[in-house]
C-alpha positions as CSV (number, residue, x, y, z in Angstrom):
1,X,22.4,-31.8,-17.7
2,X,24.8,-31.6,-20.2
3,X,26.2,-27.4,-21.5
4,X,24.1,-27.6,-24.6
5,X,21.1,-28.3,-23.8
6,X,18.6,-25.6,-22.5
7,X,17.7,-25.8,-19.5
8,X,14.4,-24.5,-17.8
9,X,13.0,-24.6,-14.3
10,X,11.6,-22.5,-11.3
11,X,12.7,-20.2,-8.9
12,X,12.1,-22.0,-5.4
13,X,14.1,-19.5,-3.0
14,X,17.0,-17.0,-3.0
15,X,17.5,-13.1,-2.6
16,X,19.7,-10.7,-5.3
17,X,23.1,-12.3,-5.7
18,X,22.1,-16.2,-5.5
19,X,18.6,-18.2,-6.4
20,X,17.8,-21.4,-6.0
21,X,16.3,-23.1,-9.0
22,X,14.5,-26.2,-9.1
23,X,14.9,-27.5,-12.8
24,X,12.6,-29.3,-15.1
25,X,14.4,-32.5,-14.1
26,X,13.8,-32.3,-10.6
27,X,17.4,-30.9,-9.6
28,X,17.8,-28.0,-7.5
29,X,20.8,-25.5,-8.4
30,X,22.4,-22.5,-7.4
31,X,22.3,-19.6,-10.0
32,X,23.1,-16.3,-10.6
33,X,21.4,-13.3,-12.7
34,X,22.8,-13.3,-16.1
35,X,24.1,-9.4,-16.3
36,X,22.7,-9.2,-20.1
37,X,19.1,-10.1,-18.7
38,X,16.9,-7.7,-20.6
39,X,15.4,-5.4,-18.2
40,X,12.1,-4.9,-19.9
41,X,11.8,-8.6,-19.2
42,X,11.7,-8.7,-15.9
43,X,9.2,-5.2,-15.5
44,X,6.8,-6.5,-17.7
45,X,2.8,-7.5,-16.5
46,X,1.7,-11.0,-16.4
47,X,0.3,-10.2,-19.6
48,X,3.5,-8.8,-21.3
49,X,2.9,-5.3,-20.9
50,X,5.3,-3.0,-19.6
51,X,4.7,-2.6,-15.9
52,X,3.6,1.2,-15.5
53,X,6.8,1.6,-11.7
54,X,9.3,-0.1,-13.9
55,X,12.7,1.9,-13.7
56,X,15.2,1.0,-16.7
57,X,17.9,0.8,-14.4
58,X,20.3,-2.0,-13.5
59,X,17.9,-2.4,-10.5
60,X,14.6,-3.2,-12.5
61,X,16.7,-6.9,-12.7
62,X,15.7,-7.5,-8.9
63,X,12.4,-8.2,-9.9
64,X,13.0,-11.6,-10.3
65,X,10.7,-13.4,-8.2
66,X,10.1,-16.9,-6.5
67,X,8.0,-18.9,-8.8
68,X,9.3,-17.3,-11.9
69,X,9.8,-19.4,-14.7
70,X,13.4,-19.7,-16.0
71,X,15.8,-20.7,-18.8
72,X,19.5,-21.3,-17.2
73,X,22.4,-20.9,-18.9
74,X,25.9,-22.3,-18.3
75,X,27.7,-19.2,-16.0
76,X,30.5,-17.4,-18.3
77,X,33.4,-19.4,-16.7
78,X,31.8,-22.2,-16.7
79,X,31.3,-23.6,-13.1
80,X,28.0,-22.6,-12.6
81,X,24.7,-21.4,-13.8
82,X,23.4,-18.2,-14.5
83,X,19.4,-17.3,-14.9
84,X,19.5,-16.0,-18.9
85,X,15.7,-15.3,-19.5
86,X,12.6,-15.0,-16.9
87,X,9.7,-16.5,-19.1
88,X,6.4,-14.5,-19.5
89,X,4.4,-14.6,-16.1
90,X,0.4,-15.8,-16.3
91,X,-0.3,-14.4,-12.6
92,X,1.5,-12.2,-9.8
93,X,0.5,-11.9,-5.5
94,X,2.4,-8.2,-4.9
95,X,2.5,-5.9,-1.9
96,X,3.4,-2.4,-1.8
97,X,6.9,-1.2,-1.8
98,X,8.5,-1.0,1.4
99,X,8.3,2.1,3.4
100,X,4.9,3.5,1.7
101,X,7.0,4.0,-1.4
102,X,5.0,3.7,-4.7
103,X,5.3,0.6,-7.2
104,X,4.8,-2.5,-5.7
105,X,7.4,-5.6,-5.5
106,X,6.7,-9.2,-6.1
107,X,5.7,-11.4,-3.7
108,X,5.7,-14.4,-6.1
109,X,5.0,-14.8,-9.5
110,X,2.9,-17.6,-11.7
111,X,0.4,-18.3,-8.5
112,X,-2.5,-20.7,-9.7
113,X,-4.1,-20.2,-5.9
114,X,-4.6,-19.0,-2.7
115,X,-5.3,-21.4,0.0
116,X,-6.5,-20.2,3.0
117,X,-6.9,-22.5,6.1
118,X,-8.3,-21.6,9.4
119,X,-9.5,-23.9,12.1
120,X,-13.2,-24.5,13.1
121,X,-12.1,-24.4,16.8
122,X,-8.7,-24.0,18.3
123,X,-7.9,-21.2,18.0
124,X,-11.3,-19.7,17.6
125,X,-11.7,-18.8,14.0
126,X,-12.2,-14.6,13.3
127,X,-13.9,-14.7,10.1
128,X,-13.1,-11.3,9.2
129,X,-9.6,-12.4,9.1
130,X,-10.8,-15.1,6.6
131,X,-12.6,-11.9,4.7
132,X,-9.6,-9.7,4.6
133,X,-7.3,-12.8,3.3
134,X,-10.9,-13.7,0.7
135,X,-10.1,-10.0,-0.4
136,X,-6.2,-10.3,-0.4
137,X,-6.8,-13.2,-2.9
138,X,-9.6,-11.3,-5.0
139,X,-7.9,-8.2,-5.1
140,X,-4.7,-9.9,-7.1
141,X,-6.7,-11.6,-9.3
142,X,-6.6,-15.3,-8.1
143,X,-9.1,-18.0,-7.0
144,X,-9.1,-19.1,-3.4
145,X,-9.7,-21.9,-1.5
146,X,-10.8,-22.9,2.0
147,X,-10.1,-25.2,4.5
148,X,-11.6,-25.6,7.8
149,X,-9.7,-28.1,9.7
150,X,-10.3,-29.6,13.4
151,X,-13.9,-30.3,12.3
152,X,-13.8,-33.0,14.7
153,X,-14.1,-30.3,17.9
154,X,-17.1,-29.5,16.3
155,X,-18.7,-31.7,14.1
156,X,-18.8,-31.3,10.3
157,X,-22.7,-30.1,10.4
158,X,-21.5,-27.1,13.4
159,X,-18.9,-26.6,10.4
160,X,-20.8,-26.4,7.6
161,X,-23.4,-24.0,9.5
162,X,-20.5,-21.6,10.6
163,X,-18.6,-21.7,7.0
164,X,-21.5,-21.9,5.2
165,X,-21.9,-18.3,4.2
166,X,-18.7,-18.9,2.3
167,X,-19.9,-22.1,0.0
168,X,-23.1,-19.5,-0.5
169,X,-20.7,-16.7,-1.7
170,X,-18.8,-19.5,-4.3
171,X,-15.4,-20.6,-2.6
172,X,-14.9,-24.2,-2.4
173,X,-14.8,-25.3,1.3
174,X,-12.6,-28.4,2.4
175,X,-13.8,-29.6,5.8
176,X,-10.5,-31.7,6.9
177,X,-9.8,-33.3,10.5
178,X,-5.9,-34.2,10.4
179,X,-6.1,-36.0,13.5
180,X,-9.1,-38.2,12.0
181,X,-7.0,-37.8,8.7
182,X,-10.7,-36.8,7.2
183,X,-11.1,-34.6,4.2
184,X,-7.5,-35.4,3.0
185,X,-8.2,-36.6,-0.4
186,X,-9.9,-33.5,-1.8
187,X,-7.3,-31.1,-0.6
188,X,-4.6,-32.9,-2.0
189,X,-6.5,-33.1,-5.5
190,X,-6.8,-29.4,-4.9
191,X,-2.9,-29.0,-4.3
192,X,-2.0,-31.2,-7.1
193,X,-0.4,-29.6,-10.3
194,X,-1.1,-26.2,-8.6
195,X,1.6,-23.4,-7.2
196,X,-0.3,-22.9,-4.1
197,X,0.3,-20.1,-1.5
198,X,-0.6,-20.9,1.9
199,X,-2.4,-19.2,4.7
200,X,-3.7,-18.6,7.7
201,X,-3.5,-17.8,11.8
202,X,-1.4,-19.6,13.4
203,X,-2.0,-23.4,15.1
204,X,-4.4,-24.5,13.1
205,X,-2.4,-27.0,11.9
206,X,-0.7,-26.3,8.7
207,X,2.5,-28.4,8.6
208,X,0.2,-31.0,10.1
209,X,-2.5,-31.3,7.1
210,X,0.7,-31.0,4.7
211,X,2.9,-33.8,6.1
212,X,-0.1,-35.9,6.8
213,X,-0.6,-35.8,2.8
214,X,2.9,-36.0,1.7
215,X,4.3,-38.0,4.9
216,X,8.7,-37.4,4.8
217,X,7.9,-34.3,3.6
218,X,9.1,-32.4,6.3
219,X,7.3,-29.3,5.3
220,X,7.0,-26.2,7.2
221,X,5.0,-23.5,7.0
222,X,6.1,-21.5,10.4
223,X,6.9,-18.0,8.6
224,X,3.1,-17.4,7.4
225,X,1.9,-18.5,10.2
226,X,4.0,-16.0,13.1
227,X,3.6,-13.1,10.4
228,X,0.0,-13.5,10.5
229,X,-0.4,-13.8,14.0
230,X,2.0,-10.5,14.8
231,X,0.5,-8.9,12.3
232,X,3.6,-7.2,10.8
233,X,6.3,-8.7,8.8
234,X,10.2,-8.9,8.4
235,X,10.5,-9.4,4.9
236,X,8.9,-10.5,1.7
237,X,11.2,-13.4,1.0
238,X,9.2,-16.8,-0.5
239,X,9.8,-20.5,-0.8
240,X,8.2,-22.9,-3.1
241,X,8.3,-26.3,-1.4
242,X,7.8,-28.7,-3.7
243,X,5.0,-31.4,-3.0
244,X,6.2,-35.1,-3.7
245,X,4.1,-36.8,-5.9
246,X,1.6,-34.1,-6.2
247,X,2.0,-34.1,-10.5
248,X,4.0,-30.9,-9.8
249,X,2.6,-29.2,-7.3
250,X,4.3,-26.2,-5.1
251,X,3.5,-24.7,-2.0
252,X,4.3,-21.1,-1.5
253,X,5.9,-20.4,2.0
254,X,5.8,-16.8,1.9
255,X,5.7,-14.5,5.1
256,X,4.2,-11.0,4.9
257,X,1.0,-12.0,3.5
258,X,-0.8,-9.6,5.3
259,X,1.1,-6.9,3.9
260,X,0.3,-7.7,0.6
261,X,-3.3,-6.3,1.9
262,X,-5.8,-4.2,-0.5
263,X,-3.2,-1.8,-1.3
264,X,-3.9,0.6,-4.4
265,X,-7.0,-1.1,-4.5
266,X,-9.6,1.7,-4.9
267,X,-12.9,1.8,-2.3
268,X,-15.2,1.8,-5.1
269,X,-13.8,-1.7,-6.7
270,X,-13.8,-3.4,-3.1
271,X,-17.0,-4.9,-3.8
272,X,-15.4,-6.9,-7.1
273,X,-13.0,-8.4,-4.5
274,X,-16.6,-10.0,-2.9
275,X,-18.0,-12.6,-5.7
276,X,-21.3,-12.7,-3.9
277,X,-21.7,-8.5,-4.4
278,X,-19.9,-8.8,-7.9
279,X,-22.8,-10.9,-8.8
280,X,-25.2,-8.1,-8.4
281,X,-23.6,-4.9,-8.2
282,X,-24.8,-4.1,-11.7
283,X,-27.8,-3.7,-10.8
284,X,-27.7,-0.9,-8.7
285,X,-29.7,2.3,-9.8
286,X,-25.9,4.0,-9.5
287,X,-22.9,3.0,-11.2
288,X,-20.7,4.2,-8.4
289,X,-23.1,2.4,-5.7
290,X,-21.2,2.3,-2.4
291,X,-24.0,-0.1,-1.1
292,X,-24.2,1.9,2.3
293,X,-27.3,4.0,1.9
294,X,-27.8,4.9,-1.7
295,X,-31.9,4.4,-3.2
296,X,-32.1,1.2,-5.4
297,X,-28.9,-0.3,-4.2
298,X,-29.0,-4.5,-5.5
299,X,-26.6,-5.5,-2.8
300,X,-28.5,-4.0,0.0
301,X,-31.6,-6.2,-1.2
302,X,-29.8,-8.8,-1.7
303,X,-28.7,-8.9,2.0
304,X,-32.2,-8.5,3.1
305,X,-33.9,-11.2,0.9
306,X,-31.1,-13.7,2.0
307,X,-28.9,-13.8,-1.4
308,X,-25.9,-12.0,0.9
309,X,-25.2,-12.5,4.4
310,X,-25.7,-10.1,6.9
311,X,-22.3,-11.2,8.2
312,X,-20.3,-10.8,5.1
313,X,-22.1,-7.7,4.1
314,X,-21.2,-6.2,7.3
315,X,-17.5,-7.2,6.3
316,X,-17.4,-5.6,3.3
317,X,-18.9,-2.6,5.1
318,X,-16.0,-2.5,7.5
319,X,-13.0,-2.9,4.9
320,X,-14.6,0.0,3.0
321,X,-14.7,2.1,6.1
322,X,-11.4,1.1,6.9
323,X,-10.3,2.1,3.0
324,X,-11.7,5.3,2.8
325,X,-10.9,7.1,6.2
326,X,-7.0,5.8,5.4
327,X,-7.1,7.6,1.9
């Protein structure tokens, strides 16, 4: 990389003083924050627009996030580089602000998907987990995917019985077996030219499924995997690991997940953040249908005709219980 030339890449790990950058070349450097950064830049939505918590202070800088696209500069004395511009953002996963404080903060930014992987057996999959993470996804605006791996304790028709409610509702399901190295070749289409962030309990078998696609990869995914099974979290810092040969594809190591939650997310949009009640919900008798026990509610047909599942109905019930008694 010669001075002149500008130089663009993506954040892939760091914290305030230092980021690691991954650049368009496939080099990975250390750079700083250029000072002159323009703050408005780095508070502004995924679509441009000035984000609403966005404090024109020195500290609105720290928003630069993990998957954020951008253009390095040569560092003022000339040993280094230094981050000049964070490019436009098409997508954002945020939690809330640490402490209960209001505003949110960045998990990462430009996220093309959530991928969330549970296990048909081994440990025994809780599929309200899988809702909650469904909803996580939903509620940030981007698609999900599933995979159900260890298919082989089951069998892939035990599988498709159990997970089934979820092809109904409109997620793609992967059914995988590492250790039968089934299912492999449509999850790594799936991963492949997408920034990916990866989830689910731990042990069922994350780094496995990811080294047994990209073997000398040496990728771990620990972090998610101990935050989710604590439940609670130690900090919000992300990784993009980068997936050889994948035409560009990233996966996002990120602990804290499940503090990114439903935050801010109003009861009375939680059924947007289910695709298979979003489908109908307009057809309620009342706009502001809670789809508990109010006359000519869609959903509530829908369950009992078989559109809906009784099992992912009675999910959404439960997270809108849980929503309004915390408000």
């Amino acid at each position: 990389m010669s001075e002149s030339e500008l130089v663009l890449g993506v954040v892939i790990g760091g914290t305030g003083g230092v980021w690691q950058v991954r650049t368009s070349d496939g080099q990975t450097v250390d750079a700083s924050l250029r000072g002159r950064l323009k703050k408005s830049e780095a508070g502004r939505r995924a679509d441009g627009s000035l984000r609403r918590d966005t404090v024109r202070t020195a500290a609105t800088i720290l928003k630069l996030a993990v998957g954020d696209d951008v253009q390095l500069e040569r560092s003022a004395r000339g040993d280094g580089w230094a981050i000049g511009e964070i490019l436009p953002r098409r997508s954002v996963l945020a939690r809330r602000a640490p402490g209960g404080g209001q505003g949110e903060r960045i998990v990462a930014a430009n996220v093309d998907q959530v991928v969330v992987m549970f296990a048909a057996a081994k440990p025994e999959p809780h599929l309200r987990m899988l809702d909650r993470f469904l909803v996580i996804a939903e509620g940030n605006g981007l698609p999900a995917q599933i995979i159900i791996n260890k298919i082989d304790l089951v069998g892939e028709s035990a599988a498709h019985e159990k997970f089934g409610i979820y092809e109904q509702a409109g997620y793609p399901v992967h059914m995988t077996s590492v250790k039968q190295e089934s299912g492999m070749l449509s999850v790594r289409a799936m991963l492949g030219g997408r920034r990916s962030v990866f989830t689910g309990p731990s042990g069922v078998g994350k780094s496995s499924l990811l080294n047994t696609l990209f073997p000398g990869a040496s990728l771990r995914v620990g972090p998610i995997s101990e935050s989710v099974n604590k439940g609670r979290h130690t900090t919000v810092g992300a990784v993009l690991l980068a997936l050889p040969g994948a035409d560009d594809g990233y996966v996002i190591d990120t602990p804290g997940l499940r503090e990114v939650g439903v935050w801010e997310l109003p009861a009375g949009e939680l059924d947007q953040c289910f695709p298979e009640l979003r489908r109908v919900r307009e057809q309620c008798r009342f706009a502001d249908c809670r789809h508990v026990a109010e006359p000519g509610c869609a959903v509530r047909d829908a369950v009992d005709s078989g559109g809906i599942s009784p099992e992912r109905y009675d999910s959404y019930r439960r997270l809108l219980e849980e929503m309004e008694s915390a408000r």
